[in-house]
C-alpha positions in Angstrom: -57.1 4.3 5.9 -55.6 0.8 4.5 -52.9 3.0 2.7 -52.1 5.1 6.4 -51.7 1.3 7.8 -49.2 0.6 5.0 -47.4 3.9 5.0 -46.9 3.5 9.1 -45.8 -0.3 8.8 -43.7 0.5 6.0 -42.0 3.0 7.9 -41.4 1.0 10.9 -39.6 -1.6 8.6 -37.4 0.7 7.1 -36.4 2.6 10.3 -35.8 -1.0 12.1 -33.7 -2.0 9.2 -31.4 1.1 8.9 -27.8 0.2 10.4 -27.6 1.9 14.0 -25.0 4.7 13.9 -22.0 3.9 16.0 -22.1 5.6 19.4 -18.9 7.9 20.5 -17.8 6.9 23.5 -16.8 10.5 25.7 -15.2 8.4 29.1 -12.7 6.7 27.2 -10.8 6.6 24.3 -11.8 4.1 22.1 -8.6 2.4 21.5 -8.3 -0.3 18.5 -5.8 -2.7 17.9 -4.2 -2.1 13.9 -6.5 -5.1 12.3 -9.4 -3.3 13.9 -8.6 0.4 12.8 -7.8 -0.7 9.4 -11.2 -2.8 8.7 -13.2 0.0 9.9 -10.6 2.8 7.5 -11.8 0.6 4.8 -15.4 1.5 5.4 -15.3 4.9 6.3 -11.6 6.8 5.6 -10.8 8.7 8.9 -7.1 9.4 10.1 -5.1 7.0 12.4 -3.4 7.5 15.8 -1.2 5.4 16.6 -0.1 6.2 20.4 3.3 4.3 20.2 4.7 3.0 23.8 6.1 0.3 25.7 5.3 -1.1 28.9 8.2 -0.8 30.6 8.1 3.1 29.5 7.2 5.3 32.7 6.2 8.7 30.5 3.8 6.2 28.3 2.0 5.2 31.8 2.0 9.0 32.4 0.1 9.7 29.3 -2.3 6.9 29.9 -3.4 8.4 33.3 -3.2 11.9 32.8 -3.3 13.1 28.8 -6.0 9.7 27.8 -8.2 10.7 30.3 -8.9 14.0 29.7 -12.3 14.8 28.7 -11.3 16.8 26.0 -8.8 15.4 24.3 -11.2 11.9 24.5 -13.7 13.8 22.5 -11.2 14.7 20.2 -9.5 11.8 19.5 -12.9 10.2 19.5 -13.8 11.7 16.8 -11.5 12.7 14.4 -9.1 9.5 14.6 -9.1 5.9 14.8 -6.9 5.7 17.8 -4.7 2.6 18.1 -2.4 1.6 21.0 0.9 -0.4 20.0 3.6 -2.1 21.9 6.7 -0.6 20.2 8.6 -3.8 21.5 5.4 -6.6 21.4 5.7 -10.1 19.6 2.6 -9.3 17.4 2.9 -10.3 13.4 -0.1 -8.2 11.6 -0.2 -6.2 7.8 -0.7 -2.7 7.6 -1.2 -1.5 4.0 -0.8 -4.7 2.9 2.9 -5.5 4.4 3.4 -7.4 7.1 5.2 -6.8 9.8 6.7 -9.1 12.8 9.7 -9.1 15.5 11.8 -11.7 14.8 14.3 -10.9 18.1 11.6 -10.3 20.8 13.0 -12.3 23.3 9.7 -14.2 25.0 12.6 -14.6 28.1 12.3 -10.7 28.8 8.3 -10.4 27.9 7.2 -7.1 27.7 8.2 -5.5 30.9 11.8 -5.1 30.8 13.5 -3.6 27.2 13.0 -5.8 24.4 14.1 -6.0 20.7 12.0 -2.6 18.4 9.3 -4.6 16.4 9.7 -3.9 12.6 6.7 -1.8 12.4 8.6 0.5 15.0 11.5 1.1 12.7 9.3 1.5 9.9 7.6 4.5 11.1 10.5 6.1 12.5 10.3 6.3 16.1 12.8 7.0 18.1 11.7 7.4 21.4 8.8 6.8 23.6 6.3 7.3 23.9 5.2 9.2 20.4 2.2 9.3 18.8 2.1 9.2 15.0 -0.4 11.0 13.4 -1.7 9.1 9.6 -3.6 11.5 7.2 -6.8 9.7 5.8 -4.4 8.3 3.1 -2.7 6.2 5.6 0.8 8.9 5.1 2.6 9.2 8.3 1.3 13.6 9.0 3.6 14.0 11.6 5.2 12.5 15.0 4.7 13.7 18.4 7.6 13.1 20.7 7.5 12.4 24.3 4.9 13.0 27.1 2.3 15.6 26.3 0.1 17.3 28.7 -3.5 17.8 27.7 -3.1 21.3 27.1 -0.3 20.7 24.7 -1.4 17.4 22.9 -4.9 19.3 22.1 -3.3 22.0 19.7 -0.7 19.6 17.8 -4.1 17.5 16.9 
């Protein structure tokens, strides 16, 4: 009997101290800023996407209420991405891969809601219009770039 007692209490202890499995989120995407997505790719390897826009951008607001929201493609992205939201024209200085990046001409005078200066990390990766998400293999390596608005029913396949 004393070794069932030891068994049970041993059991409890060990299922107490196992680390609680993170919960996906299906209402939302679970957006992360770059710092964020990169810690956690350094504990588990997943791919990135990186939903590129600006604020002054009207189809980027589009693809925030209609493509984000979608049930489906929240499940998706949920789980097969770290998804990360960046202001292709924002003041932010941050590394990714171990460079950093900054932009040096954002002009604090026109903020973020009227057409600012590309941030470094924009030119970088290539993009030329917005909004595009870029799509980052589990080595980090830019897969591919997905240009302008995308419904649901067209975002789903290209991921």
């Amino acid at each position: 009997m004393k070794y069932f007692y030891l068994f049970l209490f041993s059991s409890l202890i060990l299922v107490g101290c196992s680390a609680p499995e993170e919960k996906l989120d299906l209402e939302k995407v679970s957006w992360l800023t770059l710092e964020e997505a990169q810690k956690k790719y350094k504990k588990k390897p997943k791919k990135l996407l990186l939903d590129v826009y600006t604020e002054w951008c009207g189809p980027c607001k589009m693809m925030d209420r209609n493509t984000f929201t979608n049930p489906d493609v929240i499940k998706k992205v949920n789980t097969d991405y770290y998804a990360v939201k960046f202001n292709a024209e924002g003041p932010e200085t941050f590394k990714f891969n171990g460079k950093e990046y900054a932009n040096p001409k954002y002009d604090p005078a026109k903020g973020s809601k009227r057409r600012n200066y590309p941030h470094e990390f924009t030119q970088f990766i290539g993009v030329r219009g917005y909004p595009t998400i870029v799509v980052f293999d589990e080595n980090l390596t830019i897969k591919e770039k997905l240009v302008g608005y995308k419904t649901p029913d067209k975002l789903l396949p290209e991921l």
